[in-house]
N, C-alpha and C positions, 0 to 999 in steps of 0.2 A: 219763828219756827215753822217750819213745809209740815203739814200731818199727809196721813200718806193710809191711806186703807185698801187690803187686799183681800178680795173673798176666792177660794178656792177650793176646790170638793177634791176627793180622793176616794178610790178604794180598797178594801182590803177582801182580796180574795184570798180563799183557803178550800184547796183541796188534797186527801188524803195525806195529811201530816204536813204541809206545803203552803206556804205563801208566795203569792207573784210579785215580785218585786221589779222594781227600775234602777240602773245606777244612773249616776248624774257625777260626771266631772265636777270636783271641785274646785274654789280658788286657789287652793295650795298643789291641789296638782293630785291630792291623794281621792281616789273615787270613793263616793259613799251610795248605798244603797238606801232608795225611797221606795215609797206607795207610790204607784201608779198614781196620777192625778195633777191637777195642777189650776191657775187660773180663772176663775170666769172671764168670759168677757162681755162689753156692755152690752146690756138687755139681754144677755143666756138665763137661762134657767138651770141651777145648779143641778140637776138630775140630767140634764142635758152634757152639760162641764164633765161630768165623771165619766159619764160614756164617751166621750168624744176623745178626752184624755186617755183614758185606759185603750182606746185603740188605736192613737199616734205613739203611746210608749210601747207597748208589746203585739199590737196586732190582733187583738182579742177582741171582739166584741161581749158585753156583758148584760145579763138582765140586774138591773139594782131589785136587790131582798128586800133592803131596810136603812134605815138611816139610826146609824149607831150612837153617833153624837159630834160636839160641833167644842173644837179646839181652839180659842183664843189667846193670842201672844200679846205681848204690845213692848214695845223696846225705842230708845232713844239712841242717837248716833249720828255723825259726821260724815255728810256724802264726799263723793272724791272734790267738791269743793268749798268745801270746810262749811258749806252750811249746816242747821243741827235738822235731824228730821223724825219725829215721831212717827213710828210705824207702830200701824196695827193689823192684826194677819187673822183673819176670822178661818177657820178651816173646818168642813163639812164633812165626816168619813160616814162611809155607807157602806155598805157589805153587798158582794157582789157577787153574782156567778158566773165564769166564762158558757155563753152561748153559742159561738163560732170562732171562726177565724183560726190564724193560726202565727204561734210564736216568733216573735220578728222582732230587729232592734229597729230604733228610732233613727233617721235620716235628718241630718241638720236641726236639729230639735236640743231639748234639756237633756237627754239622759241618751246614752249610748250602748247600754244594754239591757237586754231581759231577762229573767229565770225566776225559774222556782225557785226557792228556797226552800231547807228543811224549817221545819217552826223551830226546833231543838237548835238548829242550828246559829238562828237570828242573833242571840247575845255574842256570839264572837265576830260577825261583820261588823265592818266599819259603815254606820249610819247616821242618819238623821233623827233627833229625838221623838219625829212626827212618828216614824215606825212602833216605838216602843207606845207611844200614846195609842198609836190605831189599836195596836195590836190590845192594849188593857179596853179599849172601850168594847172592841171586839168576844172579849172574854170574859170582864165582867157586864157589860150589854148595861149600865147604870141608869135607871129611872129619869132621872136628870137630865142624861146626856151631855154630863159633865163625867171628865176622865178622874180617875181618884186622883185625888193630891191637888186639884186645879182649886188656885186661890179662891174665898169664899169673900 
């Protein structure tokens, strides 16, 4: 069995009623809206990761506030060649403030669009479950820095 480890920071901005969000082509074809964010790569420093990301997906540059909390997955499955592959997905969210720049989509990249979002609005897009985790760590801000409901 292949083990497979991905560390990746994200943030969640929010201003007046609004979240900045990214969309990202799906496999099926149907767009989903994420958090800004995405990858490390070797030897970054995840405070680095999130700013770097939040300005290839929307154009923003950001000051990081805080570090909200840190989302782990882990899941089994079958790559396109029938091998089995234990993934584990560590994910970093930080809370962030746009500094400059200015709103733009992404160019040959993961996601192909930008916007604000209403908050009210969030639960009727079609997403990625990372959004609704950002957004509870975000809001309940948990001692932890585990999101509610995350396995004990």
């Amino acid at each position: 069995m292949r083990q497979k480890l991905r560390v990746a920071a994200y943030a969640i901005c929010v201003r007046d009623g609004q979240i900045l969000l990214a969309r990202s082509p799906a496999p099926d074809g149907t767009p989903e809206w994420v958090v800004p964010g995405g990858g490390m790569e070797h030897g970054e420093d995840p405070y680095d990761t999130v700013r770097r990301e939040v300005e290839e997906e929307t154009g923003y540059r950001i000051e990081v506030t805080g570090l909200l909390g840190v989302d782990s997955s882990r899941r089994v499955f079958r790559d396109g060649f029938g091998r089995t592959v234990d993934h584990h997905a560590v994910r970093l969210v930080y809370e962030g403030r746009v500094t400059g720049g200015e709103l733009r989509y992404e160019v040959n990249g993961s996601t192909d669009l930008a916007a604000w979002q209403d908050l009210d609005a969030v639960p009727g897009l079609p997403r990625i479950s990372l959004v609704d985790t950002a957004l509870r760590l975000w809001r309940d801000r948990p001692v932890t820095g585990r999101p509610a409901g995350a396995l004990d």
